[in-house]
C-alpha positions as CSV (number, residue, x, y, z in Angstrom):
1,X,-58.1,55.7,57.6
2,X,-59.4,55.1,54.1
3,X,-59.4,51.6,52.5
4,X,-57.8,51.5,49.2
5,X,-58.4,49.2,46.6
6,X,-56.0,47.6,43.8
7,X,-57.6,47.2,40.7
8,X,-57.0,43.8,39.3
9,X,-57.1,42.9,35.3
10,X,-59.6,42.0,33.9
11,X,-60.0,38.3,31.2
12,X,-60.0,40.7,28.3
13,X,-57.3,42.1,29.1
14,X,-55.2,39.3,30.0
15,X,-56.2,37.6,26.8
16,X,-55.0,40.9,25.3
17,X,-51.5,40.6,26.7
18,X,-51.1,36.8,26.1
19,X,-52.0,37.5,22.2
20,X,-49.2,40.4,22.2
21,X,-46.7,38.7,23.7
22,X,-47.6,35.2,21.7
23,X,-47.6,37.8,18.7
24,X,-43.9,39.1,20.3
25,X,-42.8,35.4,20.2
26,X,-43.6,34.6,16.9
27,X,-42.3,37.3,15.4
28,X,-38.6,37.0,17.1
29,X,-38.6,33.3,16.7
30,X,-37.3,33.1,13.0
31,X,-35.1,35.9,13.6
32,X,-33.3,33.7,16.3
33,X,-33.3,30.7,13.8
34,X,-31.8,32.7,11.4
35,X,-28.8,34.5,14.1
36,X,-28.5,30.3,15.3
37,X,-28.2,29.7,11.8
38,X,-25.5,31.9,11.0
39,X,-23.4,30.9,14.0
40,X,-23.4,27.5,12.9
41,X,-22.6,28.4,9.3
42,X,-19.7,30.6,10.7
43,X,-18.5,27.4,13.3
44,X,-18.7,24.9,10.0
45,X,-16.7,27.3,8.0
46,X,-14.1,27.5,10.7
47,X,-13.7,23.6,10.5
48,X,-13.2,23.8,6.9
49,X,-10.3,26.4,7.7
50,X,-8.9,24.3,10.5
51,X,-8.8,21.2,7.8
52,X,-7.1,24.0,5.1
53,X,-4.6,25.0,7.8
54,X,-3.8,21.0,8.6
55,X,-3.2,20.4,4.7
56,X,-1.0,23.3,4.2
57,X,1.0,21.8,7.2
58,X,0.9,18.2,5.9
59,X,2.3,19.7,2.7
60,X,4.9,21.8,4.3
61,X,6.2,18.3,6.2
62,X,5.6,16.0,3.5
63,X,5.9,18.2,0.3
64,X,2.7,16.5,-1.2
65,X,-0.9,16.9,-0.4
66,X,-2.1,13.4,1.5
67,X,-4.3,11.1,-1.0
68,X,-7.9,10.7,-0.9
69,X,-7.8,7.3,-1.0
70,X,-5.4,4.4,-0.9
71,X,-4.9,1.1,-2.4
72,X,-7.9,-1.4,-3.3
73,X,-7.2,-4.4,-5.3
74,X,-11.3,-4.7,-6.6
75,X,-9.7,-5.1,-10.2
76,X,-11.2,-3.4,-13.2
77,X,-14.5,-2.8,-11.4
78,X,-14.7,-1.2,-8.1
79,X,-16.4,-2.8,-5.4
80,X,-17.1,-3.3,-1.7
81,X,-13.5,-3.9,-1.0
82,X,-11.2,-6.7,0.3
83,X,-9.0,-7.3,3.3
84,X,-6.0,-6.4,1.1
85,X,-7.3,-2.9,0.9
86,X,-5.7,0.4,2.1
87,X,-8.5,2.6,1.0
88,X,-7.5,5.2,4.1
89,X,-9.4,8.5,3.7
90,X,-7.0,12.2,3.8
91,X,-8.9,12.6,7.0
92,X,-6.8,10.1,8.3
93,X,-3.3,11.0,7.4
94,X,-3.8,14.8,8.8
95,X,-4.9,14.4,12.2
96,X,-1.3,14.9,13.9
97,X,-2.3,18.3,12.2
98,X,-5.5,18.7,13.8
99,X,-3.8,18.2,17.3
100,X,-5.5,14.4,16.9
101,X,-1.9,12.5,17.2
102,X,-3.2,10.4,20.1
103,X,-5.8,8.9,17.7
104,X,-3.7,8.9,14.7
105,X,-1.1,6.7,16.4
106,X,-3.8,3.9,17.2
107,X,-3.9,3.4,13.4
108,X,-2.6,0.9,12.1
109,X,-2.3,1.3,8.2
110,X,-0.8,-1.8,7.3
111,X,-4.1,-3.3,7.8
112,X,-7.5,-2.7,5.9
113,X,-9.0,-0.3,7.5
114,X,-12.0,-1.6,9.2
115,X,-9.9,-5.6,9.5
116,X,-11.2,-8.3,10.0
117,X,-14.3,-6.7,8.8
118,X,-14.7,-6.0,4.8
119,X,-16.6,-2.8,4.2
120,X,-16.9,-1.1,7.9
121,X,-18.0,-3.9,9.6
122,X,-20.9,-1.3,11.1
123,X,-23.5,-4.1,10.1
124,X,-21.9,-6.6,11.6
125,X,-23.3,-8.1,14.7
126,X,-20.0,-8.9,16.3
127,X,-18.2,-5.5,15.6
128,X,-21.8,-3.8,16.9
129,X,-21.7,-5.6,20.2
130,X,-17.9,-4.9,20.7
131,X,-19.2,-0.9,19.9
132,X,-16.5,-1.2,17.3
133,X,-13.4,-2.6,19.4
134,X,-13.1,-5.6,17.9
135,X,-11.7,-3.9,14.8
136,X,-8.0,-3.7,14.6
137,X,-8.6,-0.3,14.2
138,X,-11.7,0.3,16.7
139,X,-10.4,2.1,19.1
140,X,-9.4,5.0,16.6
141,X,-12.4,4.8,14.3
142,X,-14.8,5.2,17.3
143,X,-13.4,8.6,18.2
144,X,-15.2,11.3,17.4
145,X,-13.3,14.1,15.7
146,X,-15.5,17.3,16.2
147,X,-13.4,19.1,13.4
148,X,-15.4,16.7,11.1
149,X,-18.6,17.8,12.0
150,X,-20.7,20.2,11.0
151,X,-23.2,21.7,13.6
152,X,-26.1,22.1,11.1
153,X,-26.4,19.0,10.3
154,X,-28.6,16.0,11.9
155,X,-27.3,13.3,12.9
156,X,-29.4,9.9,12.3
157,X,-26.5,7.5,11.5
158,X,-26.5,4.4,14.0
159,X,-23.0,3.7,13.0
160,X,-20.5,2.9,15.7
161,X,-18.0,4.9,14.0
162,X,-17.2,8.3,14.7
163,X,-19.2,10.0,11.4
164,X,-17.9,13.3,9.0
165,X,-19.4,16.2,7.4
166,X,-16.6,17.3,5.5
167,X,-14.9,15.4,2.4
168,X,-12.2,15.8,0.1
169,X,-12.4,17.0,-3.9
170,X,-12.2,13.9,-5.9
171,X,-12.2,16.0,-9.6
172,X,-14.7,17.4,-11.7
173,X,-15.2,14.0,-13.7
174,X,-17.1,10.8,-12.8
175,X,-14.5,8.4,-11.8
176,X,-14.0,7.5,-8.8
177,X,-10.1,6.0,-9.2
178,X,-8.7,8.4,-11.3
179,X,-9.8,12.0,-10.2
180,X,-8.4,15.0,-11.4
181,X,-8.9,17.0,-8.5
182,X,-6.8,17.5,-5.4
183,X,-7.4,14.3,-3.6
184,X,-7.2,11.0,-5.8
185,X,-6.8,7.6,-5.2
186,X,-3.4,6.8,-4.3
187,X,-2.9,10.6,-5.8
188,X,0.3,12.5,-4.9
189,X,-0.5,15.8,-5.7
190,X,1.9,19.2,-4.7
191,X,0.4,22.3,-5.2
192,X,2.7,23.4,-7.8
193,X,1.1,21.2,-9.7
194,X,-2.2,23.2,-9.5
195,X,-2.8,24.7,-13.3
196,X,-5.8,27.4,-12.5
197,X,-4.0,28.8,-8.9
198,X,-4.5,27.9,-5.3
199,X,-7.3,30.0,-4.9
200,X,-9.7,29.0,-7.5
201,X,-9.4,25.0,-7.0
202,X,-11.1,23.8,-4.6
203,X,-9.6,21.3,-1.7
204,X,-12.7,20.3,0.8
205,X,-16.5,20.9,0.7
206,X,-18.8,19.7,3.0
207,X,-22.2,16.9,2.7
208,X,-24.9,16.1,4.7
209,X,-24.6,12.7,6.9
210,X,-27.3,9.7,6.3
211,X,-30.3,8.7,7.0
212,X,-29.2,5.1,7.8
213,X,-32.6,4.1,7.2
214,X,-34.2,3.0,3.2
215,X,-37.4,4.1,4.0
216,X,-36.9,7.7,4.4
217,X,-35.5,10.0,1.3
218,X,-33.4,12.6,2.2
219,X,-31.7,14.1,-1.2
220,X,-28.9,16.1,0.4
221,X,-27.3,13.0,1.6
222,X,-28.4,9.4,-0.5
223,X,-27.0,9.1,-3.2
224,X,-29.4,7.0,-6.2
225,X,-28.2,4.0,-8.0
226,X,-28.5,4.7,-11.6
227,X,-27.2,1.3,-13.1
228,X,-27.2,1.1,-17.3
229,X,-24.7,1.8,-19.7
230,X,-23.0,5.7,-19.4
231,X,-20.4,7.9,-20.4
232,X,-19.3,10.6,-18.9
233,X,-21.9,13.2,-20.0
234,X,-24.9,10.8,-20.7
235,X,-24.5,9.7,-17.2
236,X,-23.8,13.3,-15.7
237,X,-27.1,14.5,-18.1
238,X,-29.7,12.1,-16.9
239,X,-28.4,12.8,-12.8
240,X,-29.0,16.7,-13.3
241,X,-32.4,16.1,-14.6
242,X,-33.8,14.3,-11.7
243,X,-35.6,15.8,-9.6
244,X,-35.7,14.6,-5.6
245,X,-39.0,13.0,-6.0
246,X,-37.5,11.0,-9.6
247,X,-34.8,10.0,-8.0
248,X,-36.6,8.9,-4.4
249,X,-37.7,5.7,-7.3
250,X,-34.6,4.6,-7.1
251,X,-32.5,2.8,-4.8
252,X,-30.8,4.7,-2.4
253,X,-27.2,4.8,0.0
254,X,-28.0,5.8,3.2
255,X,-24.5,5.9,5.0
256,X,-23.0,9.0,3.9
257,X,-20.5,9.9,6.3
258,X,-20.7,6.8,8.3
259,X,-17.1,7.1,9.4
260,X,-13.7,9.5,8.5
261,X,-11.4,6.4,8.3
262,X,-11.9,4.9,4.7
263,X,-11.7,6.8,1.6
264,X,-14.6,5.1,0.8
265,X,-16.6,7.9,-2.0
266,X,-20.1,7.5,0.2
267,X,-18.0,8.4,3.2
268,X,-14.7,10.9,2.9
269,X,-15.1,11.9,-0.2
270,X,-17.1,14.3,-3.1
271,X,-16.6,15.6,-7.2
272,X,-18.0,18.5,-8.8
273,X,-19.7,16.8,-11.3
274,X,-23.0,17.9,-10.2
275,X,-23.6,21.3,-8.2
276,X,-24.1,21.9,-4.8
277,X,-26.9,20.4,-3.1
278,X,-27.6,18.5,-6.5
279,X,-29.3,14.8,-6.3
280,X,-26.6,12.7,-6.4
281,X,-26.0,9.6,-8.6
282,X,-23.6,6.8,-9.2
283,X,-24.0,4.0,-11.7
284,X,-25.2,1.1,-10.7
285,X,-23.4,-1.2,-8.1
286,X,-20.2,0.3,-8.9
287,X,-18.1,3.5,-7.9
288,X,-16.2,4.1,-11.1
289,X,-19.1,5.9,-12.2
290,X,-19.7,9.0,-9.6
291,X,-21.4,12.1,-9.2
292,X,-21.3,13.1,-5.1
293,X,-22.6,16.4,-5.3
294,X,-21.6,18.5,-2.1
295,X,-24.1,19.9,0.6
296,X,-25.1,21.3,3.4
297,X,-28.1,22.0,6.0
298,X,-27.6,25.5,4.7
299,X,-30.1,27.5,3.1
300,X,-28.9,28.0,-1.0
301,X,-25.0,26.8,-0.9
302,X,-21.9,25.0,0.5
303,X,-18.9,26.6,2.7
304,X,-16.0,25.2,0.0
305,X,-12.0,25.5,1.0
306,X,-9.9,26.1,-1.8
307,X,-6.3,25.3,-2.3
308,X,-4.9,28.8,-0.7
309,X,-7.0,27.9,2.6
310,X,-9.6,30.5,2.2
311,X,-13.6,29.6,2.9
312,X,-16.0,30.8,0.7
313,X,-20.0,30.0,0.6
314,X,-20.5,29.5,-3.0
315,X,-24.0,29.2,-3.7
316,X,-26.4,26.1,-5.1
317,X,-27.1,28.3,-8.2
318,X,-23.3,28.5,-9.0
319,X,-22.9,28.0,-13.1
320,X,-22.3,24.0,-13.5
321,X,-19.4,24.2,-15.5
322,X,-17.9,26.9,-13.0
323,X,-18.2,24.1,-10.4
324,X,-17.1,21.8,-12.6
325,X,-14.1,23.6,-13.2
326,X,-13.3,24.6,-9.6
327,X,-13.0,21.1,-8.7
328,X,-10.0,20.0,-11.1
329,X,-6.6,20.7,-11.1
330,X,-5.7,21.1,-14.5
331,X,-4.8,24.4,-15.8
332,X,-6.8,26.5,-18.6
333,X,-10.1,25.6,-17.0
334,X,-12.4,28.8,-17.1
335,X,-14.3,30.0,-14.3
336,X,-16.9,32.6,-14.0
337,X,-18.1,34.3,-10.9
338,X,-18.7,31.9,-7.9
């Protein structure tokens, strides 16, 4: 009988293989990213059409859109908010709609939001130790609604709050009372009432959650204090020429979505007065004096539900005065391609 012998590799040649299949690897990688990518964009899009179909219903039942935001008694400058308050986001009012009864009935809206806490109470040592039960409201606020969340997005808020993605259109203009968009404060809006047609105004859009930390600039989600003496367009000018690193020397919000309870505009709520994925400005301590641009983890645009319920990606390079049109309510505003 002959003796045979198996041939083993060689170094090179295992060196050879591990640099293909490294080579292999590298190559694929992004190409999963991207597929990953694109599921998630396709998963945040079908939020924003869960949230269409839960306002359509809401209207049906109630014949009017739910508000943005409720009542505040800050007088003529708006600020951090008393116990008085109702500032309630739409968020709230539509989760019968999103098969979220059980947590909507824990509310109790005859109550600020966040009582006995003014402002969220999310800094306050008590309300952190309780993990947000001590709040009349806890036990609601602390759910987490996964119809509010968008799975690109990180998630860095230490907020004991359940947190949102996805906000409602405040206008096209810088106020923060007063919008002329679908969702106002204390707004009852019908969609009759909706000059340019259902499908090119825009309802919901989504923005990137916090940082909750002042030492790290993130652009797609602070929002930069700009305090001085505006209008309208001088205000909306000097925003849309800052660049992230101008703005980074100013001070910064990092709460943005802390919670889906308060129609708070850092938290529930967005305008079009800047485009998508835009620095974003207000002036000065208050919030009379907005511009929330939407955003998103997604590369070059925003998934944006418009009145008739449809989703559309409109991109970060949309005209500024198409955005600014899609996000008002008024009729004989023109829009261009978006």
């Amino acid at each position: 009988m002959s003796n045979s012998r198996r041939r083993a590799f060689t170094l090179i040649e295992l060196l050879v293989v591990s640099a293909v299949i490294g080579i292999l690897i590298a190559l694929l990688l992004p190409a999963v990213q991207v597929v990953r990518e694109a599921a998630r964009r396709m998963s945040c899009s079908n939020n924003l059409s869960q949230i269409g179909l839960a306002l359509h219903n809401y209207h049906d039942s109630h014949r009017v859109l739910p508000f943005g935001c409720g009542t505040d008694y800050d007088g003529i400058v708006s600020s951090l908010g008393t116990l008085r308050d109702r500032r309630y986001s739409a968020q709230s009012q539509i989760l019968p709609q999103l098969d979220q009864k059980n947590v909507h009935d824990r509310i109790h809206f005859d109550v600020a939001p966040f009582a006995p806490y003014v402002n969220s109470g999310a800094y306050d040592p008590e309300c952190i130790a309780s993990g947000g039960r001590s709040a009349t409201n806890g036990e609601a606020a602390i759910a987490v609604i996964p119809v509010f969340l968008c799975p690109s997005d990180v998630d860095r808020l230490e907020s004991v709050w359940g947190h949102n993605n996805y906000r409602s259109c405040n206008g096209g203009g810088w106020q923060g009372r007063n919008g002329n968009g679908m969702f106002g404060q204390n707004s009852s809006v019908r969609f009759g009432m909706v000059g340019d047609g259902l499908s090119h105004t825009a309802m919901f859009s989504e923005r990137c959650k916090g940082t909750w930390n002042h030492q790290q600039f993130d652009p797609l989600s602070d929002i930069y204090d700009l305090a001085g003496i505006w209008n309208e367009e001088t205000f909306r000018e000097h925003c849309l020429s800052l660049s992230p690193e101008e703005a980074a020397a100013y001070h910064q919000n990092v709460d943005s979505g802390q919670n889906w309870l308060e129609g708070n505009f850092n938290w529930t709520r967005y305008n079009h007065l800047v485009p998508p994925n835009h620095v974003s400005c207000k002036n000065g301590f208050t919030w009379d004096g907005v511009g929330m641009a939407a955003s998103s983890r997604h590369r070059s645009g925003v998934n944006l539900l418009f009145g008739d319920g449809h989703v559309q990606f409109v991109s970060d390079q949309v005209d500024p005065a198409t955005w600014r049109a899609l996000g008002t309510i008024r009729g004989g505003d023109a829009t261009g391609e978006f």
